[in-house]
N, C-alpha and C positions, 0 to 999 in steps of 0.2 A: 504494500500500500504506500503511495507518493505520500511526502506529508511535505507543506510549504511553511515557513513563517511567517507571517505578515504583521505581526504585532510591532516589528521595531520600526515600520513605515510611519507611525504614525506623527503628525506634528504638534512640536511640544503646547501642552495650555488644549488641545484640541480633538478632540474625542473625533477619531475619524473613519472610524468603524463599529456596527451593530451585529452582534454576533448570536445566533440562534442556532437551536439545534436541528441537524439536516441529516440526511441518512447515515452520513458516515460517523453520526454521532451513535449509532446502535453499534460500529464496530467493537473488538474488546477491549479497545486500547480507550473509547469512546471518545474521538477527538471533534473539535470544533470545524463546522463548515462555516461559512463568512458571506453575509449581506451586508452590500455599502451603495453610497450613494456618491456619486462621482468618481469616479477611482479611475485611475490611467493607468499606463505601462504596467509594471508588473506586480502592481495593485490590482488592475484588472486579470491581468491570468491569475490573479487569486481566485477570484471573483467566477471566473469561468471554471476554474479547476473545480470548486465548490458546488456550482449547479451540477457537475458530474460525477457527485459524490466522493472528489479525491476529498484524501483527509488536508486541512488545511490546522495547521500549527499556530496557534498565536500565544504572544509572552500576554498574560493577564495585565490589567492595568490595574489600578490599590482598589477601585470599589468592585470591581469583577472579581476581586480577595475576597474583600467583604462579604458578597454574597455567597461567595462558593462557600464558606463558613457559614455562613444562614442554614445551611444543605446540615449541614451534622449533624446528629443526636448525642449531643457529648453530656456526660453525665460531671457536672461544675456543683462542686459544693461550696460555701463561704458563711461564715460566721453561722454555722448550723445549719444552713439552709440547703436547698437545693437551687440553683440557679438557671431558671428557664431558659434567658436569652444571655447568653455571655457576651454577645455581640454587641449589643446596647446597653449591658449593664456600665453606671458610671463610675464605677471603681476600675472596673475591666477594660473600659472600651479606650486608654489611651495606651494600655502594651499592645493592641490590636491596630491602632494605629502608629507606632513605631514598625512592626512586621510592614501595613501596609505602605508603609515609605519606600520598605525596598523592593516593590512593585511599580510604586510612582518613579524611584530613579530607574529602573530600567526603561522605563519608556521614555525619558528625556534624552535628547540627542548628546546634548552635552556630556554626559555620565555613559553614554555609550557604551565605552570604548572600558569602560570597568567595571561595570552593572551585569554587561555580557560577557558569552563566550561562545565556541566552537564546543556543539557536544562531539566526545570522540564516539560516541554508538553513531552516531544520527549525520553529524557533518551539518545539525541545524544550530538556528542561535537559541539560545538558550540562558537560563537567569545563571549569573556567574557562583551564587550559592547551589546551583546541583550541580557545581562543576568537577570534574576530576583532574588534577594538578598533571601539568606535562612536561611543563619547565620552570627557570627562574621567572623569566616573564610571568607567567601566574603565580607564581608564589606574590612576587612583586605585586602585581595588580590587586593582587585576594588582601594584601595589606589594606593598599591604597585605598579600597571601598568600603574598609570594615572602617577606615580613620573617615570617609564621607557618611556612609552614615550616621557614624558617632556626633558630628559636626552638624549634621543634619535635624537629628531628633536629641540629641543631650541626653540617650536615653540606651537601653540595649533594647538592639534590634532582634534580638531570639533565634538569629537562623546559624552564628556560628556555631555549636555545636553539630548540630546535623548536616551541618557540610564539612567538617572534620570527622564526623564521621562515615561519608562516603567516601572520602580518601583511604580510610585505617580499614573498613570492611573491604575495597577495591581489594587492596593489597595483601589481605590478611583472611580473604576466604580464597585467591589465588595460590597461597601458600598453602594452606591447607588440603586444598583438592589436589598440588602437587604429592603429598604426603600419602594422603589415604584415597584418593580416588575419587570422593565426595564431588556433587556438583552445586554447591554453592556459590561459586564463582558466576557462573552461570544466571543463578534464583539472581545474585545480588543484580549483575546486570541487566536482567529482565526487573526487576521491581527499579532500578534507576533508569530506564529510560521511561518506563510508565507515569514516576516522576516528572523529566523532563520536559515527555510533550503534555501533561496535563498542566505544570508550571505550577507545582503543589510545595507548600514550606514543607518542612520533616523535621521531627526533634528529636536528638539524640539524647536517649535515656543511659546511664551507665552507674549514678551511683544510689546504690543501696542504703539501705537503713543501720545494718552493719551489727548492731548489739555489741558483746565484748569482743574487742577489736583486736584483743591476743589470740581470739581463737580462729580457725578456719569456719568457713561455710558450716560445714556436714557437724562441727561440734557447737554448732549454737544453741540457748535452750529453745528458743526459736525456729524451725529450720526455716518458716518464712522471712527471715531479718533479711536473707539474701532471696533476689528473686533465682529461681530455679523451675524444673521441667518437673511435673506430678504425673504425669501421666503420655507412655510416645505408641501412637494411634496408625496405622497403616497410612491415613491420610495425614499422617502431621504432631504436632506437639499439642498438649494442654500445658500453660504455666502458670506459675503462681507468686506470689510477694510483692514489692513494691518497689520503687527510685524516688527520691526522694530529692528537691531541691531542683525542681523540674520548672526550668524557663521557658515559656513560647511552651510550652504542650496544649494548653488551653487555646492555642492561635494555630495550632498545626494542623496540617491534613493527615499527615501519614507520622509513625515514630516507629527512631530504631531503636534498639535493645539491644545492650552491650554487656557484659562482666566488666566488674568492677575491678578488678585486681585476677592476679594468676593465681592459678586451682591448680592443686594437686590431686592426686588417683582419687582419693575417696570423695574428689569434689565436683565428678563428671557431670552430675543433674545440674550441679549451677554455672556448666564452663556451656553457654546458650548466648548465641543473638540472633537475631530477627529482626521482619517487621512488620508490624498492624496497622491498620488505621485508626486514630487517637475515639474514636465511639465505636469500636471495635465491643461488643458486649463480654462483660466483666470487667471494665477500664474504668474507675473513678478516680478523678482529681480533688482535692482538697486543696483551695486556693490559701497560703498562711499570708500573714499579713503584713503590709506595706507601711513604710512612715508617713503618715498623713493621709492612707487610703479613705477612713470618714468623712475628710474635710471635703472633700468632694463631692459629699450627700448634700452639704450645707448650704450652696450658692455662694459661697463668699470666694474672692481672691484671694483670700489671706491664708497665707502657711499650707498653702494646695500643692508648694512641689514644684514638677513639673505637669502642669494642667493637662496640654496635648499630647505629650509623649510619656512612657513609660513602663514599665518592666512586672512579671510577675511571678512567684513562684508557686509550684502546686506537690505534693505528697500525692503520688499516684500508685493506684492500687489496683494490681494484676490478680483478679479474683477469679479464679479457674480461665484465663483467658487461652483460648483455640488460636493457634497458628499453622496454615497448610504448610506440605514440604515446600512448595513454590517460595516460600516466604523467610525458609530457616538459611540461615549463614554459619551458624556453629550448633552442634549439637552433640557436647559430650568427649569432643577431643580438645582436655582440660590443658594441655600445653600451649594452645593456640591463644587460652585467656587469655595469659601474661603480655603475647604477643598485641593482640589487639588492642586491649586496653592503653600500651605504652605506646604502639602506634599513635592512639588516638591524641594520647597527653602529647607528644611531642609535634600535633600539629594544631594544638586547640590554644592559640596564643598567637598576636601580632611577635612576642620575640624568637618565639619559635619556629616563625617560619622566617625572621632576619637570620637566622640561626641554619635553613636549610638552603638559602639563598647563596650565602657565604659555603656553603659544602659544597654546592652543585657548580658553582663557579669555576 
């Protein structure tokens, strides 16, 4: 199936395309077809590709975020409650508008050039957080966007983690399949390009709750403390426990799941990654609390923070949750933890990737 981009045509301040769903939106990848009004050159062979149900690709612009999070059924707890609409709740709704910032700069001409990238599956453009690193030049660039956003909203924008961890999964279920044969390599890049052309954030879950931190996993009185595999089904995994200290998961489409530290032999149920989609059934979040997150019930300017932008965390809890084999990255070859997990730390940091700049040089 052809797939086109047409998202980065557009001009900035100017909404220049209406996007509905068209046949090729029943494919399994379900991608967007493209209605517009004026369109030339290769706008227009968008446009015509479309009526003949080619798949047609576009990067989302921040309220087409917006909305595709309307679509969820995410299960948002806060201060006891349950929370219907996370999306317009006002404690919520400005880390949901830092995420959708880094929508709004991809489609600005200006930020181009660091907002994007070249997917290597696809050869399309692509939002430069589902990127997978190739050279200095992106390490370089993946700095530069993470210091515009910063600059941008004064706030965390929730998508580094999950694009450090597309890099450390890349890498680190490659190695593995080299090992044992396993096709995780595989799942990971089938679920990252499903990512890419749908133009979905993803949050990288990795740490645990932990209990006494002398012991391993398999000896806690807990064995929930660490998430771990309860149950492995012909079709797939059940898991269980929780990550804790979870940014942007309330704002994600998809999250991946990672070990937190390296497992030894008796700790194979907990040496597990993956990915679900964040209302995935048995996923609750428990949103903990913010400096000044009430004042923002109040109407007043006073002592609100940062009003527009801002950041959240959530205590999320994996309650019997279903994962297909299409979906698992590790499961049970506990030497790979230590690997992944270190991958992940040595790329989840602006100094760590000054750090891999300077290697690769």
């Amino acid at each position: 199936m052809d797939c086109f981009i047409v998202g980065q045509f557009r001009k900035r301040n100017t909404r220049a395309y209406e996007f509905q769903k068209g046949p090729a939106n029943q494919k399994s990848f379900g991608c967007i077809a493209a209605t517009h009004k004026n369109l030339s050159g290769k706008d227009a062979a968008a446009t015509k590709m479309a009526a003949k149900g080619t798949c047609v690709m576009a990067l989302m612009t921040g309220e087409q975020y917006v909305e595709s999070m309307r679509k969820l059924n995410l299960q948002v707890y806060m201060f006891g409650k349950k929370i219907e609409n996370p999306v317009d709740d006002p404690i919520l709704r400005p880390s949901l508008n830092s995420v959708k910032a880094t929508y709004d700069l991809a489609q600005d001409p200006e930020y181009a050039d660091l907002m994007t990238a070249k997917s290597i599956l696809t050869g399309e453009t692509i939002n430069r957080f589902t990127h997978i690193h190739q050279s200095t030049d992106d390490l370089i660039k993946k700095v530069k966007m993470q210091r515009l956003c910063g600059q941008k909203t004064a706030a965390c924008f929730q998508r580094c983690v999950g694009m450090d961890a597309f890099n450390a999964v890349y890498s680190t279920t490659y190695e593995t399949d080299e090992k044992y044969g396993t096709h995780y390599h595989e799942n990971f890049k089938k679920f990252l390009q499903y990512v890419q052309e749908h133009d979905y954030t993803v949050d990288g879950a990795m740490t645990d709750p932990k209990g006494d931190r002398s012991l391993p996993p398999h000896l806690q009185a807990d064995p929930d403390l660490y998430l771990r595999v309860v149950e492995r089904r012909p079709d797939g995994i059940v898991v269980r426990g929780a990550k804790a200290h979870q940014t942007g998961f309330v704002n994600s489409h998809e999250v991946i799941v990672m070990p937190t530290q390296a497992m030894g032999e008796d700790d194979k149920d907990y040496a597990v990654a993956f990915a679900v989609p964040t209302d995935a059934k048995g996923i609750f979040m428990i949103v903990g609390r913010q400096s000044c997150d009430t004042r923002k019930l109040e109407g007043s300017e006073i002592d609100v923070g940062n009003s527009q932008f801002g950041g959240t965390e959530a205590l999320v809890i994996f309650d019997d949750v279903f994962v297909p084999n299409d979906r698992i990255f590790l499961n049970g070859e506990n030497e790979f933890a230590g690997v992944l997990s270190v991958s992940h730390a040595t790329t989840d940091s602006p100094t760590a990737d000054v750090r891999l700049v300077s290697a690769m040089s």
